[in-house]
C-alpha positions as CSV (number, residue, x, y, z in Angstrom):
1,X,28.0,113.1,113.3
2,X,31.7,112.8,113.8
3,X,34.3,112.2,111.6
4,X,36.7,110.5,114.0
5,X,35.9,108.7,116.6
6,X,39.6,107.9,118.5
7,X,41.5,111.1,118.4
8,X,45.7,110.2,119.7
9,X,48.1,112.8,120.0
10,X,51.4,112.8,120.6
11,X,53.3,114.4,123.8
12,X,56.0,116.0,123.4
13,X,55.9,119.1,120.9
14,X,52.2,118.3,120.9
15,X,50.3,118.6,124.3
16,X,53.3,119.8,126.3
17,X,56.6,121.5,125.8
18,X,59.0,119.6,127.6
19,X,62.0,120.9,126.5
20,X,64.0,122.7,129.3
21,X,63.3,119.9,131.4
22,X,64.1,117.4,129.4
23,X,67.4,119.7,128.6
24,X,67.9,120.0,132.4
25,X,68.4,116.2,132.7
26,X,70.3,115.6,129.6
27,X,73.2,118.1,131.2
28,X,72.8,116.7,134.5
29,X,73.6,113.3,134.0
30,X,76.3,114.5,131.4
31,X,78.0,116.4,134.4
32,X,77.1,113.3,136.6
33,X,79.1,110.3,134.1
34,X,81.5,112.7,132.5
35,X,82.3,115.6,134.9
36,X,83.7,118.9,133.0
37,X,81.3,118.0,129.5
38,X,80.1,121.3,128.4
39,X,76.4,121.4,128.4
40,X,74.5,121.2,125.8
41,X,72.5,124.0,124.7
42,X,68.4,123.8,125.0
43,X,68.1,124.1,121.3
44,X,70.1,121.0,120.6
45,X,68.5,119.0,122.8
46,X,65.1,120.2,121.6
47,X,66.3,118.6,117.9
48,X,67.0,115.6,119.3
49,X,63.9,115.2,120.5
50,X,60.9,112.2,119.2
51,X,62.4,109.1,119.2
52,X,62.5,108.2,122.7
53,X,64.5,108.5,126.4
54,X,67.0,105.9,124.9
55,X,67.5,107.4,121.5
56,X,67.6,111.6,123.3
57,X,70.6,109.9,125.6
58,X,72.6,108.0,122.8
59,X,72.1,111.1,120.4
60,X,73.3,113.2,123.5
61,X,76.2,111.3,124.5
62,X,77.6,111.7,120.9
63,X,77.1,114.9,120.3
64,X,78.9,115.2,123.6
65,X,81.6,113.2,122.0
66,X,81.1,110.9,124.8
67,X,81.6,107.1,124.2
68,X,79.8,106.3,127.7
69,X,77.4,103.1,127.5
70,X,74.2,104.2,126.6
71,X,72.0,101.7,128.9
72,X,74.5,103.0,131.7
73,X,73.7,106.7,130.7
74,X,69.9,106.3,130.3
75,X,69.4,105.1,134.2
76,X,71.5,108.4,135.0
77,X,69.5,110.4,132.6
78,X,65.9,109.1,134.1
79,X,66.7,109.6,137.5
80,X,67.9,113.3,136.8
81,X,64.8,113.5,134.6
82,X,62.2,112.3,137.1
83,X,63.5,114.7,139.9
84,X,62.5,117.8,137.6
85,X,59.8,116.2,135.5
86,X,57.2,118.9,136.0
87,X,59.7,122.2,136.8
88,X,58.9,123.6,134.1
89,X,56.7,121.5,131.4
90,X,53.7,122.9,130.7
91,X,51.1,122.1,128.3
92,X,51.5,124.4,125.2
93,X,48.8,127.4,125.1
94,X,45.2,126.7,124.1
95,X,45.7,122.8,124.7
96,X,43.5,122.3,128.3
97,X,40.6,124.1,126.6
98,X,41.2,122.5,123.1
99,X,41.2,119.1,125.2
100,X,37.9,120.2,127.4
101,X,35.9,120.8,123.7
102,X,36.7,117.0,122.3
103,X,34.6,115.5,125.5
104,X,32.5,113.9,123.0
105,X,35.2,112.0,121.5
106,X,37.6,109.5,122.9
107,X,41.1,110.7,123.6
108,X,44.5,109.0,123.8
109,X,48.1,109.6,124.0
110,X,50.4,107.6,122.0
111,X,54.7,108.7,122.6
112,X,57.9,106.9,122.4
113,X,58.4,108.9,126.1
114,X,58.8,105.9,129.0
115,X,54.6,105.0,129.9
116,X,54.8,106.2,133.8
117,X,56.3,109.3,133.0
118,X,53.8,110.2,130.4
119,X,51.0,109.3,133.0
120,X,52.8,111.3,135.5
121,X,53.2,114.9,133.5
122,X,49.7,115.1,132.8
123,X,48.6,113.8,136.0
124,X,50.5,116.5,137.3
125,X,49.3,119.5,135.1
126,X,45.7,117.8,135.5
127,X,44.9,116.6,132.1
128,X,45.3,112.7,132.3
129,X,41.4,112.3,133.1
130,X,40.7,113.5,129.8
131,X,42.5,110.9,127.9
132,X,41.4,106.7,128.0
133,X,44.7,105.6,127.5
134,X,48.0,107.1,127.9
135,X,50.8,104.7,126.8
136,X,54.1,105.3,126.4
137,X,57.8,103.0,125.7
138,X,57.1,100.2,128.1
139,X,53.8,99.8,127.4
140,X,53.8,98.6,123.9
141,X,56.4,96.9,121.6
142,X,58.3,99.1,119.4
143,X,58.2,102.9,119.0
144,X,56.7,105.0,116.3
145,X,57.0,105.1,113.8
146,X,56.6,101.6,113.9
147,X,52.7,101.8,113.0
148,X,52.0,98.4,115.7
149,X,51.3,100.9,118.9
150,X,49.0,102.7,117.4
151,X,47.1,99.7,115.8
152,X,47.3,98.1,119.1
153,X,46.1,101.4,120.6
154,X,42.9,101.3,118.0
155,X,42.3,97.6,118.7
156,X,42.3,98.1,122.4
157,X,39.7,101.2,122.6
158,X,37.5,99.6,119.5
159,X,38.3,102.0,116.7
160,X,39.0,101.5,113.1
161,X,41.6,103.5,110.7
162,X,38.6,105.3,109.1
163,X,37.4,106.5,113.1
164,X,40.9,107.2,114.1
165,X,43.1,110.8,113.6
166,X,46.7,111.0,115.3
167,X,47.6,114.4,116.0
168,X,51.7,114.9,116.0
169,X,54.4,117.4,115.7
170,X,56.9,116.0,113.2
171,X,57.1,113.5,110.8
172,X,57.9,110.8,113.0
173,X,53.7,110.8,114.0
174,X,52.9,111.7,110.4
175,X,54.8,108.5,109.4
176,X,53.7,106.6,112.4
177,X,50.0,107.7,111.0
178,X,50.8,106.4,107.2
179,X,51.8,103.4,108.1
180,X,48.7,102.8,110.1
181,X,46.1,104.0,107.5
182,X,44.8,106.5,109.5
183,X,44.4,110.4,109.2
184,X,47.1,112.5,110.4
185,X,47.2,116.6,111.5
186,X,50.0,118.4,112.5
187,X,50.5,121.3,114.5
188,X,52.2,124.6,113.9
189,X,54.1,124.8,116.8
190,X,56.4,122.0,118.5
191,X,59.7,120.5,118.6
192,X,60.0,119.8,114.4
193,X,57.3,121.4,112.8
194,X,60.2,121.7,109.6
195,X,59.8,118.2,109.3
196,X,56.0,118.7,108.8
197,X,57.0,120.1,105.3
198,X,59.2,116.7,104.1
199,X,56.2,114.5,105.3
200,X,53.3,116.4,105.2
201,X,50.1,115.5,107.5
202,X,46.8,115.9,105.7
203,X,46.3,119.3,107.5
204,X,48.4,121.6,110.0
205,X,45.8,123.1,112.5
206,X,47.5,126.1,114.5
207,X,45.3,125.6,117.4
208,X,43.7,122.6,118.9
209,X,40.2,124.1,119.2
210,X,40.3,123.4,115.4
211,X,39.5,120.0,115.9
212,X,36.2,120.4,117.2
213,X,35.1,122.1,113.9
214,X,37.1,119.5,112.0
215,X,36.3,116.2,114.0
């Protein structure tokens, strides 16, 4: 019998890698609102990653040392970032068959990344079957690691904290996790997986076809 029976993972640093692009739209719309802004380096913007489209552009603009309005900045930043949404995200190695051997479980994606993008990236790397719900900012009120989406997530598919395990890369999903009583792994690879050792999840699995031994 199953342990879990709602597995939710995160998106970013979890089922894809995102990065470049996500980089690629950050420097864009810096070069579109402040022309001449050096751009930032793909390793920067990879730490300033988790908290959201809002939180990745105000976090941007100041290491910039831009003073730009941030509500102003953010329209700039999604437009730039839904041209190359899927250039060159892909889902990290081993997920699609970790995903394909959880069919007898129900899967969902919970991320502070705007809902219709979410749906869109693994529409377009043909995943989003796989998954009951994919919700994003937009589709819920607050952002992790306010624990309410995910309780709203559980309520909505019928699953208790006892049946539920949220699979994240940082501690951002680990507290997100906590605050809902539910279980919480991490995984060894991702945007933060440093954080992983200041909030540790109850286990780090390296690959995702762990979870069908462990679920």
């Amino acid at each position: 019998m199953s342990r879990f029976r709602l597995l939710a993972f995160d998106l970013d640093g979890t089922l894809v890698d995102s990065t470049e692009d996500l980089a690629s739209a950050v420097n864009a719309a810096l070069a579109e609102i402040a022309p001449g802004t050096p751009a930032l380096p793909v390793p920067i913007v990879r730490a300033l990653v988790g908290h959201g489209a809002a939180q990745l552009v105000e976090r941007s603009l100041r290491h910039a040392g831009l003073r730009h309005d941030v509500a102003e900045a953010l329209s700039v930043f999604l437009r730039h970032y839904e041209a190359c949404l899927l250039d060159k995200t892909r889902l990290y190695p081993g997920v699609e068959e970790g995903l394909s051997e959880l069919a007898g479980h129900t899967l969902a994606v919970l991320s502070n990344k705007p809902g219709p993008l979410c749906r869109a990236i693994l529409e377009g790397l043909g995943v989003a079957p796989r998954f009951a719900r994919i919700w994003g900012a937009g589709d819920f009120p607050g952002r992790k690691p306010d624990p309410a989406p995910l309780r709203l997530l559980m309520k909505d598919l019928g699953a208790t904290p006892d049946q539920t395990l949220f699979i994240g890369d940082s501690a951002v999903d680990v507290l997100t996790a906590r605050a809902a009583g539910v279980a919480v792994y991490g995984v060894a690879w991702g945007l933060d997986p440093a954080s992983l050792e200041t909030s540790p999840p109850d286990r780090v699995i390296t690959s995702l076809s762990e979870l069908r031994n462990l679920c």
